[in-house]
DOLUMSE-331249 format. One record per residue (C-alpha): residue number from 1; residue in three letters; x, y, z. Coordinates in steps of 0.05 Angstrom, whole numbers, plus 5000, padded with zeros to 4 digits. Layout:
BEGIN
atom num->NUM&residu->ala&px->X&py->Y&pz->Z
...
//
This chain:
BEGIN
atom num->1&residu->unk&px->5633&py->4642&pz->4707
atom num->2&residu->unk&px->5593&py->4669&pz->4759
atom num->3&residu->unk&px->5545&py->4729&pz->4740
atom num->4&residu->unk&px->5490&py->4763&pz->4794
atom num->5&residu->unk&px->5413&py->4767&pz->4782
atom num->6&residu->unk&px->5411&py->4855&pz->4760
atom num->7&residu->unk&px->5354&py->4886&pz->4738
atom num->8&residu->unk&px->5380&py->4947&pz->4773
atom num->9&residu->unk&px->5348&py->5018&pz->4757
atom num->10&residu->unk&px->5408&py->5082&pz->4755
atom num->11&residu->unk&px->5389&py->5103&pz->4823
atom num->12&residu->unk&px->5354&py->5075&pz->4875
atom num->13&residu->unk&px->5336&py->5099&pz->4947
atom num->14&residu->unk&px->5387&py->5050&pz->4974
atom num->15&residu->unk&px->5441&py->5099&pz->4939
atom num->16&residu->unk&px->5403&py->5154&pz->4965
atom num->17&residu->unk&px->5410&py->5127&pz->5038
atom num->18&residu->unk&px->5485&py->5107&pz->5027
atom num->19&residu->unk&px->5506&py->5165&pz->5005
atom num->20&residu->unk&px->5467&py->5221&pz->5049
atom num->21&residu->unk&px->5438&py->5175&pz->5100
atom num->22&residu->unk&px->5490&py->5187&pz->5162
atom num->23&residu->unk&px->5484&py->5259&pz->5151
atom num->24&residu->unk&px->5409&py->5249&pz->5159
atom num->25&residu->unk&px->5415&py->5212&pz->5221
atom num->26&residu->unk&px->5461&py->5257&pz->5253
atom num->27&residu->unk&px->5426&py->5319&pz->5236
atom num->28&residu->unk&px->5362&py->5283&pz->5258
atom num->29&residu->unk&px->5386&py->5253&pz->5322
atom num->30&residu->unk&px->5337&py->5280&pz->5366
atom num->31&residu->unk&px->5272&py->5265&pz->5325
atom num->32&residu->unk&px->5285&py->5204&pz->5283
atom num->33&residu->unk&px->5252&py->5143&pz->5310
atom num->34&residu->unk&px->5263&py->5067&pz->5319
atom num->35&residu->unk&px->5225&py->5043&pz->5262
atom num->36&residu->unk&px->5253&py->5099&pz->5211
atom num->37&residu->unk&px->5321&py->5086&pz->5235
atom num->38&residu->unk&px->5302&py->5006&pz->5217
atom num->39&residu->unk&px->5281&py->5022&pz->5157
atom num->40&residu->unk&px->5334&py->5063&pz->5135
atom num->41&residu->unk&px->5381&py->5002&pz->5154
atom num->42&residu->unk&px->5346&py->4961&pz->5121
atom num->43&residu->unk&px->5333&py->4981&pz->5057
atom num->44&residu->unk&px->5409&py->4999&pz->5048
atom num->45&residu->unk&px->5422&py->4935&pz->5061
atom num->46&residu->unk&px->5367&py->4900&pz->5021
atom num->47&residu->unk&px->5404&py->4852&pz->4969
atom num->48&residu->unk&px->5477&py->4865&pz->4987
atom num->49&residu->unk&px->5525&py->4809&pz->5017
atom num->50&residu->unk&px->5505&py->4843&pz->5090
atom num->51&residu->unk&px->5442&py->4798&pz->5085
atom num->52&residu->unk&px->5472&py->4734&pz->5064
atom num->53&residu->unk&px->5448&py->4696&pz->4998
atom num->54&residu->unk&px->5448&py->4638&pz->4956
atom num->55&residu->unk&px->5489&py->4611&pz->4888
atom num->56&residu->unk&px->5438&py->4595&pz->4834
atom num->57&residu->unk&px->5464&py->4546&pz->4778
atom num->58&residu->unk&px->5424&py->4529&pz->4711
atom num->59&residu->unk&px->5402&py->4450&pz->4704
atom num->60&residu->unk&px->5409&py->4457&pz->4633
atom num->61&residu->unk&px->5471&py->4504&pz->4607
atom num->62&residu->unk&px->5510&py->4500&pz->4687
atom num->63&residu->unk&px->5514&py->4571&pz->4683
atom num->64&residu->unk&px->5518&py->4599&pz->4758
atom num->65&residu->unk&px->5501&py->4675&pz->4790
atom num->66&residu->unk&px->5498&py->4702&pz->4860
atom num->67&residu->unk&px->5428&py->4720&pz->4890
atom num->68&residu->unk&px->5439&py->4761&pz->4946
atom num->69&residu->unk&px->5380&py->4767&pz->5009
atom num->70&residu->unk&px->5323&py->4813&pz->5007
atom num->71&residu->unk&px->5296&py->4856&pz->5067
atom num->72&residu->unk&px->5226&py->4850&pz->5066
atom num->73&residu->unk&px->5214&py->4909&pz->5100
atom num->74&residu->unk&px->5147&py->4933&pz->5081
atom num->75&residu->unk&px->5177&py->5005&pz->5065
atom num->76&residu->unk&px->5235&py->4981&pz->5013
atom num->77&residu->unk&px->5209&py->4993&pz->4938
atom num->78&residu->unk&px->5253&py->4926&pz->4917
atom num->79&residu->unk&px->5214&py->4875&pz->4968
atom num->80&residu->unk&px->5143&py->4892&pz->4946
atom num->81&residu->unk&px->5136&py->4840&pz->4881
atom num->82&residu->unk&px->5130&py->4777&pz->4918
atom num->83&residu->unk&px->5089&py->4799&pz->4973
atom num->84&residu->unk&px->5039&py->4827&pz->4916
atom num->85&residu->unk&px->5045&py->4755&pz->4885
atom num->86&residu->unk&px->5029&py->4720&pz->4955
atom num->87&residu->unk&px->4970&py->4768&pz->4962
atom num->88&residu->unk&px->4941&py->4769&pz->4893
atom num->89&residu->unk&px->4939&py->4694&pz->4891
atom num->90&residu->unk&px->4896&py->4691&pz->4959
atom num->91&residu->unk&px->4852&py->4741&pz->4937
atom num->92&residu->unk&px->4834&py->4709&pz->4868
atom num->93&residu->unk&px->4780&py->4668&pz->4908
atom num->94&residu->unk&px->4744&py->4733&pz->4937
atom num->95&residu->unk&px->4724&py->4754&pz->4875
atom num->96&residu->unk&px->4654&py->4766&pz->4860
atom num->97&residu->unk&px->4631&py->4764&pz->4783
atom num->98&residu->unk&px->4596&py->4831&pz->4792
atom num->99&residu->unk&px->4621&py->4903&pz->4774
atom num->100&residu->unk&px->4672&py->4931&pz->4827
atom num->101&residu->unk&px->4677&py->5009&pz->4844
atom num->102&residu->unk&px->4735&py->5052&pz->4869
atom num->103&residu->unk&px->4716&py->5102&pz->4937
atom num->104&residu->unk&px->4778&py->5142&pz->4959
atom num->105&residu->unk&px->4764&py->5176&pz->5028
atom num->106&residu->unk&px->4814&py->5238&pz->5045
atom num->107&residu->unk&px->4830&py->5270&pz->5106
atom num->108&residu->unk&px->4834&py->5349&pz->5110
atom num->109&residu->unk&px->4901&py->5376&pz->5120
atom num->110&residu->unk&px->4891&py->5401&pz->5189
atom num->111&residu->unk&px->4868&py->5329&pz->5208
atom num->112&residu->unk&px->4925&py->5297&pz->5180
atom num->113&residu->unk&px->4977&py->5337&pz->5229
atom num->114&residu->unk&px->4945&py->5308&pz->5281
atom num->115&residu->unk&px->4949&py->5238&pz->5241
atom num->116&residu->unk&px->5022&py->5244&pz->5233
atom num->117&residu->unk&px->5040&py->5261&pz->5301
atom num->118&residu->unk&px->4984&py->5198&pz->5327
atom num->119&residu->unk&px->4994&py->5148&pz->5272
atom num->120&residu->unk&px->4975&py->5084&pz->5287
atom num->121&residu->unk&px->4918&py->5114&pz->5324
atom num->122&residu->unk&px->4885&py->5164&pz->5275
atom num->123&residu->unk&px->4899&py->5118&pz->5215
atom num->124&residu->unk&px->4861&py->5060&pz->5252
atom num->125&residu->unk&px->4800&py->5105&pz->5253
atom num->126&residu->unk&px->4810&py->5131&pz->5184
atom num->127&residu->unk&px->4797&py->5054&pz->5170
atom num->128&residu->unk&px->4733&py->5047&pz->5215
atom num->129&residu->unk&px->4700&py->5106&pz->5197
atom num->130&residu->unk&px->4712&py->5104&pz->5122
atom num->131&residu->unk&px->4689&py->5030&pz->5128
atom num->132&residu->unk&px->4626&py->5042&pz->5179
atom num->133&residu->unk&px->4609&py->5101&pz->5132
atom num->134&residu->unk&px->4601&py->5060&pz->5067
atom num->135&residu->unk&px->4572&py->5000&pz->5106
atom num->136&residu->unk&px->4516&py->5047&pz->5145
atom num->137&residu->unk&px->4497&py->5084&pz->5083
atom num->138&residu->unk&px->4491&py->5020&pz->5038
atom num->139&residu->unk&px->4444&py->4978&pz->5093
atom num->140&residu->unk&px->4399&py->5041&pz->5082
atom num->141&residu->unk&px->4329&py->5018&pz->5050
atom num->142&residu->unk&px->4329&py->5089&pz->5007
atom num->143&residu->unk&px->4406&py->5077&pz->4981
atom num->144&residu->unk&px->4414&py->5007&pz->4973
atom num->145&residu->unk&px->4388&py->4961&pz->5028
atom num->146&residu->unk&px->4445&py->4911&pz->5021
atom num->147&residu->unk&px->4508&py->4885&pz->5061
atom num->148&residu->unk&px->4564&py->4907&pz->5021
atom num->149&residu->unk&px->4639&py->4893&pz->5042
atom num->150&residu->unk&px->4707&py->4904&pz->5005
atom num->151&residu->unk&px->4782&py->4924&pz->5010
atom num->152&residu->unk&px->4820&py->4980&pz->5040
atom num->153&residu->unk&px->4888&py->5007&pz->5030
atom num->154&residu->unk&px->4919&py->5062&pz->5064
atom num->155&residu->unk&px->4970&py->5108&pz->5035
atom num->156&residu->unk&px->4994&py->5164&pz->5061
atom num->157&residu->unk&px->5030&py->5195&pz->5000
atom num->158&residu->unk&px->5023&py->5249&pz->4950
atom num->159&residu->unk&px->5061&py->5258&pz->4879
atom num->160&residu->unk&px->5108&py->5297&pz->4913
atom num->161&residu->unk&px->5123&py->5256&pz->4975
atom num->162&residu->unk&px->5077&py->5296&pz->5017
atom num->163&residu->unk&px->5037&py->5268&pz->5079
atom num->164&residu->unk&px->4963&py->5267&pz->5047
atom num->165&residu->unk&px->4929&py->5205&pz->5089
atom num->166&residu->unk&px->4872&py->5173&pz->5045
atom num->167&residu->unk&px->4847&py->5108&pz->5039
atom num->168&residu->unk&px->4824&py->5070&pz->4973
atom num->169&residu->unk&px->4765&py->5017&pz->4987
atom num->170&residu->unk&px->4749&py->4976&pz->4921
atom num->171&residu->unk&px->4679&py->4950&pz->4932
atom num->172&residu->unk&px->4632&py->4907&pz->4900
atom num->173&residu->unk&px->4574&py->4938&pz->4873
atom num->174&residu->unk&px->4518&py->4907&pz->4911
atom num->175&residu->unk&px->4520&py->4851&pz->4974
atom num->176&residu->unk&px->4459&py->4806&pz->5009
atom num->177&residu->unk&px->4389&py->4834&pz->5028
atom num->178&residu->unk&px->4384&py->4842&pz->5102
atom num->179&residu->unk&px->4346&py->4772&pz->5101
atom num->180&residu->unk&px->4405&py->4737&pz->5066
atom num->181&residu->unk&px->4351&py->4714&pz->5011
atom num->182&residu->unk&px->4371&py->4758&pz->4951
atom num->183&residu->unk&px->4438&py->4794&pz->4913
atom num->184&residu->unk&px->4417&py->4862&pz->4913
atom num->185&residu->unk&px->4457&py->4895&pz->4860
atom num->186&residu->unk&px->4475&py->4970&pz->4853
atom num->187&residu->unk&px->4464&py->5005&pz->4793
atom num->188&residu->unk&px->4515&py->4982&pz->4730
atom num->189&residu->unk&px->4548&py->5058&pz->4731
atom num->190&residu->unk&px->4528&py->5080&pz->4809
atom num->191&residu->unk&px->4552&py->5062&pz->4879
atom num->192&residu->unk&px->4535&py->5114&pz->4931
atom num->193&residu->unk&px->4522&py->5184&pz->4938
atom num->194&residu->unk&px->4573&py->5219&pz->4949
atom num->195&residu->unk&px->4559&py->5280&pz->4991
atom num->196&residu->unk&px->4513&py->5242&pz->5040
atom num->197&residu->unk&px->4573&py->5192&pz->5037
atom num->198&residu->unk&px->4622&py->5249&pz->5053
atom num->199&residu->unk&px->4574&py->5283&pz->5113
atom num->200&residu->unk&px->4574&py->5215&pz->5149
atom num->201&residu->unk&px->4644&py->5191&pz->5147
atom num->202&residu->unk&px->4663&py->5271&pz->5170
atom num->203&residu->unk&px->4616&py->5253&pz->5232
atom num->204&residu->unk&px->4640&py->5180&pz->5242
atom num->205&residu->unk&px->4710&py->5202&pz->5239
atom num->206&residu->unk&px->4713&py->5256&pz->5289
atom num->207&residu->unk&px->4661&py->5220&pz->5341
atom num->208&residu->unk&px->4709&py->5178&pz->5342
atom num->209&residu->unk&px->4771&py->5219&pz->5348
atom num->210&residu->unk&px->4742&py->5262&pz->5404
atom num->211&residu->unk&px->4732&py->5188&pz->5440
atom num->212&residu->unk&px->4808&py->5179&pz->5429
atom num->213&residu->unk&px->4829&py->5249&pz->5461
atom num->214&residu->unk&px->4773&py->5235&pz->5516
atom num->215&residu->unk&px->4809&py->5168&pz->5528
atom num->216&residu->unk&px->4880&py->5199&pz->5526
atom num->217&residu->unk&px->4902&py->5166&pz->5470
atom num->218&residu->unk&px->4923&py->5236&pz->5424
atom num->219&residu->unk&px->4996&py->5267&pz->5439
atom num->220&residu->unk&px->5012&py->5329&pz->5408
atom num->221&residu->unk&px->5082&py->5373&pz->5405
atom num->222&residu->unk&px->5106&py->5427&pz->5364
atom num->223&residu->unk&px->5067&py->5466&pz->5325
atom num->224&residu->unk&px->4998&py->5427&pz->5351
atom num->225&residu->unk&px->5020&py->5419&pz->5420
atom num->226&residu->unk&px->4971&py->5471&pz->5444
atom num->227&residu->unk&px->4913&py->5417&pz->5415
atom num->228&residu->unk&px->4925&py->5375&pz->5487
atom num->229&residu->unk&px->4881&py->5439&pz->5518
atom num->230&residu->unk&px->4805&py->5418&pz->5512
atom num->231&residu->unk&px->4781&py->5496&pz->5486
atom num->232&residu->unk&px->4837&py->5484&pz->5434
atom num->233&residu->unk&px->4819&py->5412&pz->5404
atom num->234&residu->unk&px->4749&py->5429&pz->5407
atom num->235&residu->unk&px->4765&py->5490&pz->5372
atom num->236&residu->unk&px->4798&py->5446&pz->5315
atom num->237&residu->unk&px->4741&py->5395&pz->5319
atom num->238&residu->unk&px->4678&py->5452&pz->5304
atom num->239&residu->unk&px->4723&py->5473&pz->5242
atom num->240&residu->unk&px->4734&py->5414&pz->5219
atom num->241&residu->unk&px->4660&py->5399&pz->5222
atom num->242&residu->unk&px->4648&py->5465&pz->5181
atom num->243&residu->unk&px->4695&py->5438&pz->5119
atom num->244&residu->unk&px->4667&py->5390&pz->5063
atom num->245&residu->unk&px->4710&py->5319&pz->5067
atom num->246&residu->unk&px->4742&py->5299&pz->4998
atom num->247&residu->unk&px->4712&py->5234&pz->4985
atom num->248&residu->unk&px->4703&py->5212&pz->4912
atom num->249&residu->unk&px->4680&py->5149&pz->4876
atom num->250&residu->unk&px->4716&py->5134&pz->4807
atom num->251&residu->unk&px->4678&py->5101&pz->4750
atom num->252&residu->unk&px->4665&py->5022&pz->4753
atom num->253&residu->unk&px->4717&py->4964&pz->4735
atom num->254&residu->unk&px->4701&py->4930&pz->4679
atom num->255&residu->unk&px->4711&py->4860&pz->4710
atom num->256&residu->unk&px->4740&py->4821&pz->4765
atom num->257&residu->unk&px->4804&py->4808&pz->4723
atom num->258&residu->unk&px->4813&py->4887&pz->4718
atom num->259&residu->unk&px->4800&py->4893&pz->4794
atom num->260&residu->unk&px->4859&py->4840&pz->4811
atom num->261&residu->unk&px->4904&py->4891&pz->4762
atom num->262&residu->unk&px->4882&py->4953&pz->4798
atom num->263&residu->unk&px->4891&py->4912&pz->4865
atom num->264&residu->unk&px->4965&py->4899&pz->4849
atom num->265&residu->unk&px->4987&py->4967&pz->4833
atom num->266&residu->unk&px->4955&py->4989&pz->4899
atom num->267&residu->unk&px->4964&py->4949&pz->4951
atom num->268&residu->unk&px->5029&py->4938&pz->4958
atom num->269&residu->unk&px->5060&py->5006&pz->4929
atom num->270&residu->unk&px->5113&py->5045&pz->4977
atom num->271&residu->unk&px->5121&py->5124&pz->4983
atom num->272&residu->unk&px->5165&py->5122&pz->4912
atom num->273&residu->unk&px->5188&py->5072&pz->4867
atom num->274&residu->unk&px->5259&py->5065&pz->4842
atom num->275&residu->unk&px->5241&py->5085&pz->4777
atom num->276&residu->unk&px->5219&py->5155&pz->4787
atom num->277&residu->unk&px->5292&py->5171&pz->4807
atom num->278&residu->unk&px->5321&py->5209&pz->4754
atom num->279&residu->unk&px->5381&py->5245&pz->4784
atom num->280&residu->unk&px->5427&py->5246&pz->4850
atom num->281&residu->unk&px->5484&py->5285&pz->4885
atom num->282&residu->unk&px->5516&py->5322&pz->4925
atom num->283&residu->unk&px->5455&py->5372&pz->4927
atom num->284&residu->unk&px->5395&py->5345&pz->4904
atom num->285&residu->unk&px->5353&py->5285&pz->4894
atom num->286&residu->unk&px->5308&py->5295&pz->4828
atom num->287&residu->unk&px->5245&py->5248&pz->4822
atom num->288&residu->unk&px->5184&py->5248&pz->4770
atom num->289&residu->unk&px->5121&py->5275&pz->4798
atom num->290&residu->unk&px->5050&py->5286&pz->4765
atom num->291&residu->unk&px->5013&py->5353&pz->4774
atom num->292&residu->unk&px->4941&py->5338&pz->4775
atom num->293&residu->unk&px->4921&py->5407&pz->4782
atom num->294&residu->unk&px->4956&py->5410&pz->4701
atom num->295&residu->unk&px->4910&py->5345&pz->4676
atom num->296&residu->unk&px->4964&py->5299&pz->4713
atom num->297&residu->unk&px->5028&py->5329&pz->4665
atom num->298&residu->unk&px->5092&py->5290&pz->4679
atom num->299&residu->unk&px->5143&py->5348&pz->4713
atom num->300&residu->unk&px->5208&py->5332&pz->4751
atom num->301&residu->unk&px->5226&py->5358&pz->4823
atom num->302&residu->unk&px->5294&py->5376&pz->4852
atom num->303&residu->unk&px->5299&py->5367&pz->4936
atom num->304&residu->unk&px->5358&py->5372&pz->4974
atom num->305&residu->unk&px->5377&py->5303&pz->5000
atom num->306&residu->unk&px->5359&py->5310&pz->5076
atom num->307&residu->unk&px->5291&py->5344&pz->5059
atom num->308&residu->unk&px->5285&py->5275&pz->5001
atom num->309&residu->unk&px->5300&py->5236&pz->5059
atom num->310&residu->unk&px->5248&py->5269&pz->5110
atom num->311&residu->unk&px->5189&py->5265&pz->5062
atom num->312&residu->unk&px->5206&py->5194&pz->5043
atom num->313&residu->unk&px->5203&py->5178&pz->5124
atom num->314&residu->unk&px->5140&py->5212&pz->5132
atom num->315&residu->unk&px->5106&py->5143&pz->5108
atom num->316&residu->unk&px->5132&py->5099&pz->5148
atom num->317&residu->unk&px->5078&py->5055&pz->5186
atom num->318&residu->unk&px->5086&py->5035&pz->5262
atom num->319&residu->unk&px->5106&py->4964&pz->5273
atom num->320&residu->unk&px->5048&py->4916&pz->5272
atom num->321&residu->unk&px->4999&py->4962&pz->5236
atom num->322&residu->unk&px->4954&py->4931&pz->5172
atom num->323&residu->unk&px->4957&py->4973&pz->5120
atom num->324&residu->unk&px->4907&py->4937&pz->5084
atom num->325&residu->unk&px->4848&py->4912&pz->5116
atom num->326&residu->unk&px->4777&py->4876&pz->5100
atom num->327&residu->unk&px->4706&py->4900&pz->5119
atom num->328&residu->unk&px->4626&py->4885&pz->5119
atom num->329&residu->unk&px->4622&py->4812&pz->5087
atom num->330&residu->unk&px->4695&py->4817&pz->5072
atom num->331&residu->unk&px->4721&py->4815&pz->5139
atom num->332&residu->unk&px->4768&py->4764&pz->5153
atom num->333&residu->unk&px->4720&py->4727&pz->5218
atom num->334&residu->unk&px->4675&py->4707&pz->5176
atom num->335&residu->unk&px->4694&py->4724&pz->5099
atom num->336&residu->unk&px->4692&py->4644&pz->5075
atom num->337&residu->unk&px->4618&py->4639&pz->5105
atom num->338&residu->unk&px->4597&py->4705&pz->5080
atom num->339&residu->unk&px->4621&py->4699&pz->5006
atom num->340&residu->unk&px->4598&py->4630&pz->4998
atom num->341&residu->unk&px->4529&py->4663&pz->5012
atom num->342&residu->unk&px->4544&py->4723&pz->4960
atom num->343&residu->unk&px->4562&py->4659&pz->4902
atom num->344&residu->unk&px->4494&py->4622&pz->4919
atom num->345&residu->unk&px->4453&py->4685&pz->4911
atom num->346&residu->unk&px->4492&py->4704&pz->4857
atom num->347&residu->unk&px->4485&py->4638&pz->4819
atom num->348&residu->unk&px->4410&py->4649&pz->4814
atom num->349&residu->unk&px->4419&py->4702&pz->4774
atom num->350&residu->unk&px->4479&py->4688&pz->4731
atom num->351&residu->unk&px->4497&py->4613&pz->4695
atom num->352&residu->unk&px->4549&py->4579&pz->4739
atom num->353&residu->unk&px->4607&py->4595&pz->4688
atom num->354&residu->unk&px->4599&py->4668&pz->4697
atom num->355&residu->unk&px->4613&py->4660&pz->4767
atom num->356&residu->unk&px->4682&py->4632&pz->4764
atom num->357&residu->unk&px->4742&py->4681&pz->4782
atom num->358&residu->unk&px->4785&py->4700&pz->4736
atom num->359&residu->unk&px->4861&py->4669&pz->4735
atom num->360&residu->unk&px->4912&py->4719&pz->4771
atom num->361&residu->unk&px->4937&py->4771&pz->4713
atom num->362&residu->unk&px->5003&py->4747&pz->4683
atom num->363&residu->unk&px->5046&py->4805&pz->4718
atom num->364&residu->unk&px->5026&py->4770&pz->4778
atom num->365&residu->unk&px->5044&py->4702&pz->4762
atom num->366&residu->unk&px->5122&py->4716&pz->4743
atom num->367&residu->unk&px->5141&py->4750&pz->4801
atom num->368&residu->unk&px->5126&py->4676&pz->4838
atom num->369&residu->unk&px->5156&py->4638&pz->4784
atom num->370&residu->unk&px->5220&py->4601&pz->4789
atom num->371&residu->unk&px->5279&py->4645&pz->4764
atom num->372&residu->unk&px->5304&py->4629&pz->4691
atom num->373&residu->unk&px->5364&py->4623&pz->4660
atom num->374&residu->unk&px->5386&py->4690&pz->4625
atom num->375&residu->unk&px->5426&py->4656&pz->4577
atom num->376&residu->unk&px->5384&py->4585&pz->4552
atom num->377&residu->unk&px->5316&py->4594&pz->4597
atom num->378&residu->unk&px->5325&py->4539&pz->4636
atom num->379&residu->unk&px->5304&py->4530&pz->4705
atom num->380&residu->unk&px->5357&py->4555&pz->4756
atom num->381&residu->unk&px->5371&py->4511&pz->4831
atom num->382&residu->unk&px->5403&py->4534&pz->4886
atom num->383&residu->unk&px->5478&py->4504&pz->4901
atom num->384&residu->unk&px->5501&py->4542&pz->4951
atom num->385&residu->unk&px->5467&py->4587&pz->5013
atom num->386&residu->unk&px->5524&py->4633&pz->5049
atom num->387&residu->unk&px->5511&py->4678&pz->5109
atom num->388&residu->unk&px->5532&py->4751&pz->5113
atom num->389&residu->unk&px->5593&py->4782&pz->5073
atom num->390&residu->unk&px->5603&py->4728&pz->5019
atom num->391&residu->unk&px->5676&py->4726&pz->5001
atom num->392&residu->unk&px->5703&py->4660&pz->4952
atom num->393&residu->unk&px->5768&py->4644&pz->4933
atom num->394&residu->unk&px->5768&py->4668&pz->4860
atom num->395&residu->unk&px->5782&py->4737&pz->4847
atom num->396&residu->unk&px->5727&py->4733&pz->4787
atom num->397&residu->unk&px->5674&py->4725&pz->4834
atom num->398&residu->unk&px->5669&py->4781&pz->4884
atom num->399&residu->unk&px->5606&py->4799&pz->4913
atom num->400&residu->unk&px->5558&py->4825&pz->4868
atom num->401&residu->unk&px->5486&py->4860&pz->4884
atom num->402&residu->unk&px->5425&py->4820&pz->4859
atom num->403&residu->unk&px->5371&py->4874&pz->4831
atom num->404&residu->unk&px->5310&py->4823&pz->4824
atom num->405&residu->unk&px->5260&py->4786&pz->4861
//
């Protein structure tokens, strides 16, 4: 008997797409771009027989399933677990055995029009100016007088599908003197100041967007298309200046181990998961949501499909733009160089135990594992690869959908 690998949640924004998805597109002819139409396609056809797959059988029991072909489009909440894998498991080496700290860097509302409409553009400065900010203000003598580098990630989502552009950066707390001699550590419960923090990456930011509208790299339409007149932008730029910048620092990791946890729930998340769908049809799409203006209560929201459909394409990302990127002494031209230095200064400090990384967290490790036999456990092989719209002979084994990585 042949069964298929299902793990599959009630709804998923594959049925979503199926079932309101042409609407969308025709509605949304005139506005709805290459890479949202690709993704749309895609994700619809993540793990159906339109992809192709692969017959599994068990070594031990011979008992057989289907495993149908994933997307792997970045923006499909089923492909994410063994990308996170790959990418935990190559960042296990970076880690430092020194407290880690959490600085989320938010863009005003006003700013993040002009983000949406100039993507891969405004986003790319989000990253330099949140990164220059932390960098600049940590080399200073009076704040902490070290190199520090880290990790960025870029989301563009709030609870309620919303565009709110931010960026997380988890950082180690402390980095090399200027001389490369010492560690200089940062205080066990304090990274940076926050306000100074917030003035500078405000000025960083929007030096450098008034280079990019200089340059001609900004388009505007709609409702901001009267921004491509000078008086206008530089109206929006001195009010901007005028506003405080949400950036906040979180309390300290306990541990590298914790980091590599926190690490895999962020970096590879999508606009909504699967299982916050908790209703679908005709009319509306109802998701879970948290309201953190009510201490982060649990609520549901109703949308109607198209406006589901529009929010969920807010987030996509232009092709051949990093979402997450490295920065300071984690910066991928010279990261190996620059972390062997952090482990030697560390060392003199610590015993050369402490300065082992930690293993990658279990959750990690099974998404990379080989599949296993649902019925005895046993390690399943693949028979069989087939291309496209599998069809065999035996009316017992029509296509079915595989659910799992």
């Amino acid at each position: 008997m042949i069964r298929s690998r299902s793990n599959r949640p009630a709804i998923e924004i594959a049925d979503i797409l199926r079932r309101h998805g042409d609407a969308y597109r025709r509605d949304h002819a005139g506005h709805l771009g290459r890479v949202e139409r690709r993704v749309m396609s895609a994700i619809v056809a993540c793990r159906t027989e339109a992809l192709g797959g692969h017959v599994e059988a068990c070594n031990d029991c011979g008992m057989t399933r289907i495993a149908y072909n994933s997307c792997r489009n970045r923006h499909c909440p089923k492909c994410q677990g063994p990308a996170r894998a790959a990418w935990l498991a190559a960042r296990e080496a970076d880690l430092l055995p020194v407290p880690y700290f959490h600085v989320v860097f938010t863009l005003p509302a006003p700013i993040a029009a002009i983000a949406f409409q100039n993507k891969a553009v405004v986003y790319a400065i989000l990253f330099k100016a949140a990164a220059e900010a932390m960098t600049t203000l940590a080399a200073n003598p009076r704040r902490l007088g070290a190199e520090i580098g880290g990790v960025a990630v870029l989301h563009t989502w709030g609870q309620a599908l919303t565009h709110h552009p931010h960026i997380h950066c988890v950082v180690p707390g402390g980095g090399p003197s200027p001389d490369g001699t010492r560690w200089i550590a940062s205080r066990p419960n304090f990274f940076l100041a926050v306000k100074p923090l917030s003035r500078l990456f405000r000025w960083l930011f929007l030096k450098r967007l008034i280079g990019a509208f200089n340059a001609g790299a900004l388009r505007f339409f709609g409702d901001l298309a009267s921004l491509a007149e000078l008086d206008a932008f530089a109206g929006r730029i001195k009010a901007m200046q005028r506003v405080n910048w949400v950036v906040y620092a979180k309390r300290p990791f306990g541990g590298p181990a914790q980091v590599l946890a926190y690490l895999g729930r962020y970096t590879h998340r999508v606009a909504i998961a699967n299982s916050r769908l908790v209703a679908l049809d005709n009319d509306h799409v109802a998701f879970t949501w948290k309201d953190y203006r009510q201490d982060g209560a649990t609520k549901i929201m109703k949308l109607k499909p198209d406006e589901f459909i529009r929010r969920f394409l807010l987030h996509t990302l232009p092709d051949g733009f990093h979402r997450i990127r490295h920065f300071g002494f984690m910066a991928n031209r010279h990261r190996a160089a620059k972390l062997a230095l952090c482990r030697e200064l560390l060392d003199h400090e610590t015993a050369p135990n402490d300065s082992q990384p930690p293993p990658v967290d279990s959750e990690a490790q099974t998404w990379a594992e080989v599949p296993a036999c649902p019925d005895c456990g046993g390690v399943m092989r693949i028979i069989e690869r087939f291309r496209h719209s599998f069809r065999r002979s035996s009316p017992r084994t029509s296509p079915f959908r595989c659910d799992t990585s």
